[in-house]
C-alpha positions, 0 to 999 in steps of 0.5 A: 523890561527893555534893553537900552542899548544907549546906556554902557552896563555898569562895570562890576567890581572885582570880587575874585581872590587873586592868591591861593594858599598851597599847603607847604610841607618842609621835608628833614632834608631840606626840600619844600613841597608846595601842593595845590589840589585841584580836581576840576580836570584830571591833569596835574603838574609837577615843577621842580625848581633849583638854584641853578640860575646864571646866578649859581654859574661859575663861568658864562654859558654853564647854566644854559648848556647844563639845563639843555644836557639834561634830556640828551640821555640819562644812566636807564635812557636815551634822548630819543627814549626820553622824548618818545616815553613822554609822547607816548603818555601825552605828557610835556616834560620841560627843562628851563633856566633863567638867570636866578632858577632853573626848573625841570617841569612835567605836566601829564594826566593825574593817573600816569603821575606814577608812571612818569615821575621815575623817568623825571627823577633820572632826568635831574639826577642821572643825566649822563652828558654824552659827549658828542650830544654835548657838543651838538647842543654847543654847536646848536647854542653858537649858531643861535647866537650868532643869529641873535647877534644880528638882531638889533633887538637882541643887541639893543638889550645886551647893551643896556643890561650891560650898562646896567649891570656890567658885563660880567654881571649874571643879570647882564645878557651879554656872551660870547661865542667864544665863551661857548667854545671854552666850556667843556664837559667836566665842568657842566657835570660839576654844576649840576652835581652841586647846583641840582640838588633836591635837598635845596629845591622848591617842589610846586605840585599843581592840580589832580594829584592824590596823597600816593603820588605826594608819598612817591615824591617826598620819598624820592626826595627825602632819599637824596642826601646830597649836601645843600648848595653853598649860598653864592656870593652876593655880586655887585652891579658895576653900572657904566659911566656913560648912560647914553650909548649909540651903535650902528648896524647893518640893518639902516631900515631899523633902530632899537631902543631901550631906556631905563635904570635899576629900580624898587623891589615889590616890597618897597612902599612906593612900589603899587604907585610905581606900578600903577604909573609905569601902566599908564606909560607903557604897559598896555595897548591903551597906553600913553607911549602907545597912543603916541608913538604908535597910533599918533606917529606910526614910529613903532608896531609897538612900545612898552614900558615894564618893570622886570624883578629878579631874585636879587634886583629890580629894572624899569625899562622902555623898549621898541623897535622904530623905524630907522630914521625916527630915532630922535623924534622917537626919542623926543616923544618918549621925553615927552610922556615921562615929562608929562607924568611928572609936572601933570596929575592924570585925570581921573578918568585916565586914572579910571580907565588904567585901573579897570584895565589893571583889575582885567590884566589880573584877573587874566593872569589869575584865570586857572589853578596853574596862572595862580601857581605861576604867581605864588610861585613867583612870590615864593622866589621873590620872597613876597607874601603869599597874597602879594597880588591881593594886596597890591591890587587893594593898594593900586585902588586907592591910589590917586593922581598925586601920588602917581605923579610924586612917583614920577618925580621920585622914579622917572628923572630922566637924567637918571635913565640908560639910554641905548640906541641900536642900529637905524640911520641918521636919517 
């Protein structure tokens, strides 16, 4: 039998099961463990995942300067002993916060699991916040920013969160240098003695790891008696009057753009339609946005359109950097495609192809055991089911052209969008 390579081989359905199932345990003090062994390769993966998110801060900047002091020293050791303790094993130890969660992070091979995990514990519970290191990572923090606030795209995205949300809002980007300058010591300490707690925290085990090591763990845990955190205050978005906001900059050469509002949680019954219509627009290489703006007039090296979930609330935005005297005509062709998706069904070839690209993105980001922890773990934060991504990708299926295009009436009105333009010239 002979090859034509005239004829495009036919294109396999996706058969691949997109969720995992770990096995939860719910330990006395409140702690949950959520452990998915793998042995395919000997390395595992340990994240430990706490409230303490810009969400839980008391003030601005905590959150940030709590989660950078946690590996500048402990009570048994120095930053240096820390860093060279995890170089020595070939292991990565992580700490990182966002706006909902932070999370203190190892990843090593499975038989110096036993080793490390007494260094990880004095990393969250023993952090000893020297003062002259604390001010070191302030200074670190106010020079980074500095430099960030000459950025347009740094700009560009403070005011559209603000506008979002208002200024003072978690989910907003905005602070101020000054707002460094104010922290002190004692107040970072506080934070972390309440909002580090291993009595509230999600325990993600990935990978190689045998019952011993789980056995260390919960009895790490399951010794910090420390009282759960008190539940936050839900905050309210207090989103500006004016939804068209224009800044000028030094940088003439450039504009950027961000443009969108508060959207659907995931578990909104329109949301796979959503989903799937904001694919089309922007949120890949061949999309329609890209086409345009990109390939077709040369405004941008590139354009997106996403939708971004927090713990408490939900955003679509279109975002670019443009060429700083392309801002009306760029803005002029962005209308353009939001408009064309809500008064013209997609054809079904697009639909096709968008769909085909979606099965790809999915498979792409459900490749090994820890992109498929990523994504379990996202759902368990999100507080959406397990199999979440099996389903949405099922519903996305049998989606069709109408309903992407009653989606766009029902969510892209754009009179109902922020629009924010960040440097560039009047061209």
């Amino acid at each position: 039998m002979h090859l034509n390579r005239a004829i495009a081989p036919a294109i396999a359905e996706l058969t691949t099961e997109l969720s995992i199932f770990p096995e939860i345990k719910v330990l006395p003090n409140g702690a949950r463990l959520h452990i998915s062994k793998n042995q395919v390769q000997p390395i595992v993966r340990v994240e430990f995942v706490f409230k303490a998110g810009k969400w839980y801060q008391p003030k601005a900047g905590i959150a940030s300067l709590t989660a950078k002091m946690l590996k500048e020293g402990t009570l048994q050791y120095s930053a240096k002993q820390i860093a060279d303790l995890a170089e020595y094993y070939g292991a990565s130890l992580d700490v990182s916060h966002g706006f909902d969660r932070a999370s203190v992070t190892l990843y090593c091979l499975s038989k110096f699991l036993p080793t490390l995990l007494p260094l990880v514990f004095d990393v969250i519970i023993n952090p000893s916040f020297p003062e002259k290191e604390f001010e070191l990572v302030k200074q670190r923090v106010i020079q980074t920013l500095s430099v960030d606030k000459q950025k347009n795209s740094y700009l560009a995205t403070e005011a559209f969160t603000t506008a979002l949300y208002g200024k003072n809002h978690p989910y907003a980007n905005y602070i101020s240098e000054e707002d460094i300058v104010i922290i002190n010591i004692d107040e970072v300490k506080q934070f972390h003695k309440i909002s580090y707690n291993l009595a509230s925290s999600e325990i993600f085990i990935t990978g190689d790891t045998s019952e011993e090591a789980i056995q260390t763990i919960e009895d790490y845990i399951s010794a910090f008696t420390q009282e759960k955190n008190k539940a936050q205050q839900y905050i309210v978005a207090s989103p500006s009057s004016e939804t068209i906001i224009e800044e000028k900059t030094s940088n003439v050469m450039q504009a950027s753009l961000r443009i969108g509002k508060e959207s659907i949680s995931p578990l909104h019954s329109n949301y796979p339609a959503l989903y799937l219509l904001n694919h089309t627009l922007g949120g890949y290489f061949g999309s329609r946005l890209m086409r345009n703006i990109r390939e077709d007039k040369g405004y941008t090296y590139g354009i997106y359109s996403s939708l971004s979930h927090k713990e408490k609330g939900s955003a679509f935005i279109v975002g670019t950097d443009i060429k700083g005297d392309k801002i009306a005509e760029t803005l002029d062709e962005i209308s353009k495609e939001i408009q064309a998706l809500r008064i013209e069904q997609i054809s079904e070839e697009e639909l096709a192809t968008v769909k085909k690209h979606l099965e790809g993105k999915f498979l792409s980001d459900h490749s090994t055991i820890f992109d498929k922890m990523d994504r379990y773990r996202s759902n368990i934060l999100l507080d959406l089911p397990a199999e979440f991504y099996t389903q949405l990708l099922e519903r996305i299926h049998t989606l069709s052209p109408i309903e992407l295009q009653e989606a766009a009436s029902r969510y892209l009105q754009e009179e109902t969008l922020f629009q924010v333009v960040i440097g560039g010239s009047k061209a």
